[in-house]
Legacy VTK file of the C-alpha trace (Angstrom):
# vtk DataFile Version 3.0
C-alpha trace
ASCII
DATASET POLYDATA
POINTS 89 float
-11.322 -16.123 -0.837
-8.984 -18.969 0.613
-5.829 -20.458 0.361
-3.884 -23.508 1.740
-0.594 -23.470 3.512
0.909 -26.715 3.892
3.960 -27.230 6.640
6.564 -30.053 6.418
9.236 -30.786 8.080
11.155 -31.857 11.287
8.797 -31.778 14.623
10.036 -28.675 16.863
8.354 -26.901 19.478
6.692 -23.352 17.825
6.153 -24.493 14.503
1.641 -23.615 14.869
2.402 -20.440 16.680
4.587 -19.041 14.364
2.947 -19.918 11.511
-0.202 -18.724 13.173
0.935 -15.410 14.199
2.351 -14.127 10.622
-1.066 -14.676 9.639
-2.550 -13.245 12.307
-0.400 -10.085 11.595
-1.464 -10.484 7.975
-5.031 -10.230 9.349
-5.660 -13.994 7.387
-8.084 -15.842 9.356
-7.290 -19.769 10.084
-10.923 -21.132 8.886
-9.400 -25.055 9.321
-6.427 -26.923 10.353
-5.003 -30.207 10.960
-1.689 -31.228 12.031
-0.015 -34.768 12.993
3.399 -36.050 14.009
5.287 -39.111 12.612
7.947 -40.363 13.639
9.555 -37.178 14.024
8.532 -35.423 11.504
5.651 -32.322 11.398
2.729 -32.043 9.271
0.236 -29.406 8.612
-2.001 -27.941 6.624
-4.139 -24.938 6.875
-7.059 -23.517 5.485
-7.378 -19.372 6.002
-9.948 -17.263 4.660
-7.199 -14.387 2.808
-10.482 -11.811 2.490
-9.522 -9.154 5.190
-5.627 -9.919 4.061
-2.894 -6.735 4.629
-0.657 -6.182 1.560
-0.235 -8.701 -1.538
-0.585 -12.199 -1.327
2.586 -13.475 -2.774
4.100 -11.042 -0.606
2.108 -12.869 2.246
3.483 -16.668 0.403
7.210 -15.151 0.522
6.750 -14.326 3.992
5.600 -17.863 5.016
8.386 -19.266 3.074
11.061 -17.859 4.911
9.709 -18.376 8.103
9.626 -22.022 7.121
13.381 -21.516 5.545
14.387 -19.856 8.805
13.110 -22.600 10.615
14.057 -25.746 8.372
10.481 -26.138 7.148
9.090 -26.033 3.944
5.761 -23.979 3.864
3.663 -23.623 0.586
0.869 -21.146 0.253
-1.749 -21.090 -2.396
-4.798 -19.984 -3.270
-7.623 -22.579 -2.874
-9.101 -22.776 -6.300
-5.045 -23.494 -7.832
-4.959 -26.205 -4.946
-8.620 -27.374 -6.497
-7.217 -26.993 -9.989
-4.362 -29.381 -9.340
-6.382 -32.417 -7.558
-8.739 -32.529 -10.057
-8.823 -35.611 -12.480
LINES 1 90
89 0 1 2 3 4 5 6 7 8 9 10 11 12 13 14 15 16 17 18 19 20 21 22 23 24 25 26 27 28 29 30 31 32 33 34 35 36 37 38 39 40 41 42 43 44 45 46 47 48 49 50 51 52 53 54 55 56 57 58 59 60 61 62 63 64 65 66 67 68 69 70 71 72 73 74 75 76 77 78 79 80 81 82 83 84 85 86 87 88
């Protein structure tokens, strides 16, 4: 199974490899991920295979969430097929 995390928010040095080491700790795998700057601002999203993940996944999704609060970013993670389920016409 996979989810999505998306990262927003104002461009500071750290923001991949913290991100990337809670779920590296979680044991999620990063399958995908793109990232850009503008202006100043930091975008990301991420696609991580959640099969081998430790503990509960909103558990994981409240984790990332205050990271991102701690941090001034705003971090969303959901599983892939509700991110399919929304984009769909």
């Amino acid at each position: 199974m996979k989810a999505v995390i998306t990262v927003t928010g104002k461009d500071t040095v750290g923001i991949i490899a913290a991100v990337s080491t809670e779920c590296a700790q979680s044991q999620v795998n990063i399958v995908d991920i793109t990232q850009t700057v503008l202006a100043d601002y930091f975008v990301m999203i991420m696609l991580v295979n959640i099969d081998g993940l430790k503990g509960d996944f909103g558990a994981f999704a409240d984790r990332l969430a205050a990271l991102g609060r701690d941090n001034s970013l705003d971090i969303h993670t959901m599983h892939e097929e509700i991110f399919d389920a929304m984009h769909r016409i």
